[in-house]
N, C-alpha and C positions, 0 to 999 in steps of 0.2 A: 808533427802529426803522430810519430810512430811513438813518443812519450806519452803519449795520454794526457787527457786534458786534467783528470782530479777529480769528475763524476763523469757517470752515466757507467755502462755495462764492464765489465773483466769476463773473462772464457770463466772464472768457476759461476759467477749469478748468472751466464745465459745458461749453464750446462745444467744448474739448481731446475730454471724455471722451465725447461724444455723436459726433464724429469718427473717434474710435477705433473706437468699437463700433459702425456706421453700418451697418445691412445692404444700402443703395445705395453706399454704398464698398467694397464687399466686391462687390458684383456690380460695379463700376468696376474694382476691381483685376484680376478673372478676364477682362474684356475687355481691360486693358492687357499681359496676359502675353498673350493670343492675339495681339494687335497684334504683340508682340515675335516670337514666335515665329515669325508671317509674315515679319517682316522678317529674321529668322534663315534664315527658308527662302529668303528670296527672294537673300542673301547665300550660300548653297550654289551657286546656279545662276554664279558665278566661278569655278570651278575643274573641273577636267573632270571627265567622266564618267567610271568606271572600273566597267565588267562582266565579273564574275569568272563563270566557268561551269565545270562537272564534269558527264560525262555517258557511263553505261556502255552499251553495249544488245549485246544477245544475238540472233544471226541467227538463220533456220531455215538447218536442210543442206538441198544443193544438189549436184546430180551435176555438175561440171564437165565441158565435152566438153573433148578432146585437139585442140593447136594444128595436128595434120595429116590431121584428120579420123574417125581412128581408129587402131588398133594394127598389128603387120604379125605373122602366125602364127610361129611357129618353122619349120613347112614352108616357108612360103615363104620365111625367111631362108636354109635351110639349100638351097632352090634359087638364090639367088642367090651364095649363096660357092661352088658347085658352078660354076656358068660365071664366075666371076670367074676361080677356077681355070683355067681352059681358056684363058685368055688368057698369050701366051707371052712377053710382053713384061715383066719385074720390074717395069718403074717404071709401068708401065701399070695394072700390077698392084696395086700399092701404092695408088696412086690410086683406083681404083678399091674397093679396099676402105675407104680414110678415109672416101669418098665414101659409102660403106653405113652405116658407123657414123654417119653424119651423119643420114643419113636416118633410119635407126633411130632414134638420140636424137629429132629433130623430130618423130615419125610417133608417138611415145608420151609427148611433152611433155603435163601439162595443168596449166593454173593451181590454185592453193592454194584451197582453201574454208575462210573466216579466219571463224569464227562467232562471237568474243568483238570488242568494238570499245569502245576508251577514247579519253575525247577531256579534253582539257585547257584552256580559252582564257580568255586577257583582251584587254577592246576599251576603250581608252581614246580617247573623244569630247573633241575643244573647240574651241566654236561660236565663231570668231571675230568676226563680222558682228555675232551676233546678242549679245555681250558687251556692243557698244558701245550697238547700236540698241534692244536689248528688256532684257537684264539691266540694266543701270545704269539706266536710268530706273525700271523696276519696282523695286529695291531702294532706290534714294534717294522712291518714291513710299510704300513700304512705312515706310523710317525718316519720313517727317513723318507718316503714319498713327499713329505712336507717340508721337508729340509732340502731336498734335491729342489723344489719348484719355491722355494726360498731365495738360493743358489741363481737359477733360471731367472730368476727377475732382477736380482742383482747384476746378470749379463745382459740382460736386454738394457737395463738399465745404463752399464757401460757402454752400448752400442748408441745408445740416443746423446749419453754426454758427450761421446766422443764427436760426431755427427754434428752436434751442439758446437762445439768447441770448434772444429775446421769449422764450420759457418761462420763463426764470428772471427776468428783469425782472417777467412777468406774475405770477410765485409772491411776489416781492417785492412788488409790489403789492396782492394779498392777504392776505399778515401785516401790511402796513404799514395796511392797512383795518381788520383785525382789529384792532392795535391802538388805531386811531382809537377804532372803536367799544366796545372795551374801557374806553377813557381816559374817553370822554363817559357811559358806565353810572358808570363809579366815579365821575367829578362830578356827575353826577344826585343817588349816593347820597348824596354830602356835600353836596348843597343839599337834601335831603330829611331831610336830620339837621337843618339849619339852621332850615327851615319846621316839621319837627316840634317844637322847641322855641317857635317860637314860637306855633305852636299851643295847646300845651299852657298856653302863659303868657298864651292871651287875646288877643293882639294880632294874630292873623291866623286870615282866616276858614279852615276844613277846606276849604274848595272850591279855596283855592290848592295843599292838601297832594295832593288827590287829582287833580289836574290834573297834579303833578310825577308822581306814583307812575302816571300814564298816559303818560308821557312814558318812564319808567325801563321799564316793561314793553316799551312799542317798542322802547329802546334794546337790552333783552335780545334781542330776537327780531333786530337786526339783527346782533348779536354771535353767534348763532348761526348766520346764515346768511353772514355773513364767515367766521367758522372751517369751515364747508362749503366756501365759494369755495376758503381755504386749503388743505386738506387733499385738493381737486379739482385743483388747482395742482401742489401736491408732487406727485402722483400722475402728470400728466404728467412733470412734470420729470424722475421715475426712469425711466419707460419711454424718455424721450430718451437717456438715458444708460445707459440697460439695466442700473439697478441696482435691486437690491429693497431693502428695506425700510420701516418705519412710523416711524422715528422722524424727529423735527424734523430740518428739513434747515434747515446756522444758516446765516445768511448775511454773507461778510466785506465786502464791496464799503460803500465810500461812497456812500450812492446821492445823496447831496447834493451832492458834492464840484464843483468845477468841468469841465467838460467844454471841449476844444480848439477853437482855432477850428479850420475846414477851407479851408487855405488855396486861394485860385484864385478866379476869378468864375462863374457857375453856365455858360457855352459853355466856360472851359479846364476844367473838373471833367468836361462832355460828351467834350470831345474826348480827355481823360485816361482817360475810361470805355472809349473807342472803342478803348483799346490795350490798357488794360491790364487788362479782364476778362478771367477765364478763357474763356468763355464766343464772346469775340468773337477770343482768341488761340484757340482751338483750330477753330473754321471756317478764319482764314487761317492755319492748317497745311495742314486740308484741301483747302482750295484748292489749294495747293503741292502733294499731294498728288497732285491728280487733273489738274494739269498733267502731272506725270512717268507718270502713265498713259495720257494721250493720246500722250505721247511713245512710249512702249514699244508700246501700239497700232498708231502711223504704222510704228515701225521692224521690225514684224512682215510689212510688205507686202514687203520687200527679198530681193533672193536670200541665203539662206545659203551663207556658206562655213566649210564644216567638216574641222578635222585630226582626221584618223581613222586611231590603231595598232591592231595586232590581231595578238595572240602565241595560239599554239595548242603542242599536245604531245599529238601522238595518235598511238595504237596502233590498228590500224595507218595508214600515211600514203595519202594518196588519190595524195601526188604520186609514190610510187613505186609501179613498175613491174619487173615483177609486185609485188603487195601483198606484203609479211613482216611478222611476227607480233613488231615491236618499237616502242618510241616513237621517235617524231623529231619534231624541233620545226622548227616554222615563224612568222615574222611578216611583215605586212604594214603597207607606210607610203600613207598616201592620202592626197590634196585633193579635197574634196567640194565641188562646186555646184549645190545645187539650187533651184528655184526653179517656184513652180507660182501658175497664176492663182489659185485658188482661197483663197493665201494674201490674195493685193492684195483680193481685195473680202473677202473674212471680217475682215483686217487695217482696211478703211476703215469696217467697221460698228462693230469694237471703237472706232475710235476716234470716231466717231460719238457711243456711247450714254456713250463716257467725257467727251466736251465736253458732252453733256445732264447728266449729273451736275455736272459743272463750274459751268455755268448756274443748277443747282439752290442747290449751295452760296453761289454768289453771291446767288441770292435771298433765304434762309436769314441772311446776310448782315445784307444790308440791312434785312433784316426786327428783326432784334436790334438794330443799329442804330437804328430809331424806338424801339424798346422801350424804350431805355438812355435814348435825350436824354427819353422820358415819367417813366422812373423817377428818373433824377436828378435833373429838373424838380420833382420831387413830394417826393423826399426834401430837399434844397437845401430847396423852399420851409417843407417841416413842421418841420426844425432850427430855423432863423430864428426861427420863429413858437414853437415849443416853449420856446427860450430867454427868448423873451419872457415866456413863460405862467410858467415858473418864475422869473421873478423877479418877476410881478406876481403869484403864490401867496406868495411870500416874506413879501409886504407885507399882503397880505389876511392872513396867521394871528397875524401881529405884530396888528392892528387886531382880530382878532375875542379874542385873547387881554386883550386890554386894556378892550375892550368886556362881557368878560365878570367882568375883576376887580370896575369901573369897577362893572358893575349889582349883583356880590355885595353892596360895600359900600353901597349904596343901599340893597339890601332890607335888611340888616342894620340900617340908622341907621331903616329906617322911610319912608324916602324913593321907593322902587319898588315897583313891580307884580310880581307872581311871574311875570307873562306876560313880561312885558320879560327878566328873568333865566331863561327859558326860552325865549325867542327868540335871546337870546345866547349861549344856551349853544350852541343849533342852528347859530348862524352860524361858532361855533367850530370844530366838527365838519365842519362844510362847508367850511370853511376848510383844515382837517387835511387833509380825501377830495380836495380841489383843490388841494395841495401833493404831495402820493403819487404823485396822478394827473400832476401838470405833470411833477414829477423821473422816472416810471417814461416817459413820453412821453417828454420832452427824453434819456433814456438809447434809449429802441426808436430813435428817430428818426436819432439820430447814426451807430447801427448799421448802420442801415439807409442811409442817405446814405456811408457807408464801404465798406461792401458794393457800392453803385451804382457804383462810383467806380471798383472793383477792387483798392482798400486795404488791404482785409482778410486777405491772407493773404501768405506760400503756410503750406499745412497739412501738418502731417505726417499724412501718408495711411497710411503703413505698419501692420499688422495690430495689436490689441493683444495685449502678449502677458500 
């Protein structure tokens, strides 16, 4: 059992397919697309602004007064060309009438009342200052925000394979139980054929026959409660990998097979952990992270300076004079400096609560830190020790195997007790359950010290399709 049959599952295709369909990678990945999309946006903020506007509106009428305060009657024109007349001089004359016509025109001039009004404009902004000092840091603080929740999903990621992987070692351990106690029922029943013969033939008391057949009833009841552990096993194991069904899940893996050393001493394994987790790579992103935030913080207290165009095409135009009732376009070119207090301290609180964050992450840190030299301490020491166990399981089932031929033939020749060849048989069994138990060990162990380490991956995270 513990060889593997040659198909069905290995710990790396359950760890594959419990990664795939991981419903914490799936909420990892919707926070990595928000990640990116910040960082997309905060990558908009390089290029200028550009405000397109359209806008009609419709006046109320309005009586205009006249630029000469009112009009002049026709009486009283036609008493003025009457003494223009009377003047005897032609060129005096003359003048004197242009001079009327002038007055006339001015005295019933009045401005236009323009009630429809179109306007046209674009304003294109770009914050020079604020490029250097606020955009670029915010956007290189936004890109390692992406690479830290990169990081984060490749740990969750190790957290499901790992999970993955005891499941399936632990469901291996239960068939391989099962069939311990499968094998030790079936040699009960064939030393209970043996004692029933010689029952029957006179040479041994009934009380050796039903002492076996009290043994064999235990053995059933623990064959039943192994194929329980069994079939509680499988049952996790599909829901890790979100598959349904009831049948035997077979298993391909060796589970005997030799297992690697890990190379390094248990400090370069620590110090190797300290870099190459996910876990501890994706805080120092955010570190870097919430550096470029204090920066864009600090660089928010500065004056702006901003180039500012501004194209228009409006009917009618404000800059002529009198108004007419057509489009004319206009632009304008600016340098802008602004600068208000209110930026310098709101700018030094931002950067304030972004170096508390900063602080945090470092603790956060450090804190992972103890974690990792505790887990690889523990993992390092349980390999060690596992490797031991399984080769001193090795020798124990050689020894209770031979123990157990060694008393058959005894009772057979007449020579044994049925207790002796019933204690042997138990030692064999126990022997079998502490070979499963060392190789299913010596496998979680190795795993698990792989995983501490940062070993383990990278995983393909992408959705399954």
């Amino acid at each position: 059992m513990l060889r593997g049959s040659g198909t069905g599952l290995t710990a790396d295709e359950v760890a594959r397919r419990a990664v795939s369909s991981a419903p914490s990678l799936v909420q990892g990945r919707a926070q990595l697309e928000q990640a990116r999309a910040g960082a997309a946006q905060a990558y908009l903020a390089f290029f200028p602004r550009l405000d397109l506007t359209a806008r009609y509106t419709r006046l109320s009428p309005i009586t205009q007064g006249t630029l000469g305060g009112g009009g002049i009657t026709p009486e009283q024109e036609a008493g003025l060309r009457a003494l223009i007349a009377t003047v005897e001089d032609p060129s005096a004359q003359a003048l004197f009438d242009i001079n009327l016509q002038s007055q006339l025109a001015l005295a019933n001039f009045s401005f236009p009342v323009l009630l429809d009004t179109f306007s046209f404009g674009a304003e294109l902004q770009y914050p020079l200052t604020d490029v250097f000092f606020q955009v670029l840091p915010a956007y290189e603080g936004a890109e390692r925000a992406v690479d830290a929740q990169e990081a984060q999903i490749q740990a969750t990621a190790s957290g499901v394979s790992q999970q993955a992987r005891e499941a399936f070692y632990n469901y291996a351990r239960a068939r391989a139980a099962t069939a311990v106690a499968e094998s030790t029922v079936a040699t009960i029943e064939a030393q209970e054929r043996v004692v029933q013969s010689a029952v029957d033939a006179g040479v041994t008391a009934r009380i050796d026959l039903m002492r076996l057949r009290a043994q064999l009833a235990g053995g059933r009841v623990a064959v039943e409660r192994a194929r329980g552990g069994t079939a509680t096993a499988a049952e996790a194991l599909r829901t890790l990998m979100h598959e349904s069904g009831t049948g035997e899940i077979l298993i391909a893996e060796d589970l005997l097979a030799g297992l690697p050393e890990v190379e390094g001493s248990r400090e370069e394994l620590i110090q190797r952990a300290y870099s190459e987790r996910p876990e501890s790579r994706a805080i120092a992103h955010l570190l870097r992270a919430r550096d470029r935030q204090i920066e864009a913080a600090e660089g928010s207290r500065y004056p702006h300076l901003v180039l500012d165009g501004q194209f228009s095409f409006d009917n009618p135009n404000q800059r002529l004079f009198p108004a007419q009732q057509r489009f004319v376009e206009n632009y304008t070119l600016s340098v802008i400096l602004t600068w208000s207090p209110n930026d310098l301290f709101a700018g030094e609180e931002r950067a304030r609560a972004a170096r508390a964050q900063r602080e945090e992450s470092e603790a956060q840190l450090a804190q992972l830190h103890d974690g990792i030299r505790i887990q690889v301490t523990q993992s390092y020491e349980s390999y060690r020790a596992a490797r031991l166990s399984l080769d001193a399981a090795h020798t124990g089932v050689e020894a209770a195997e031979e123990g157990v031929r060694v008393r058959t033939e005894q009772y057979r020749a007449g020579a044994g007790l049925i207790t002796e060849l019933m204690a042997a048989t138990a030692d064999l069994a126990r022997a079998q359950l502490d070979l499963v138990s060392a190789a299913i060990d010596a496998r979680i162990a190795h795993t698990q010290l792989v995983r501490a380490i940062g070993a383990d991956g990278p995983y393909d995270v992408s959705p399954a399709r």
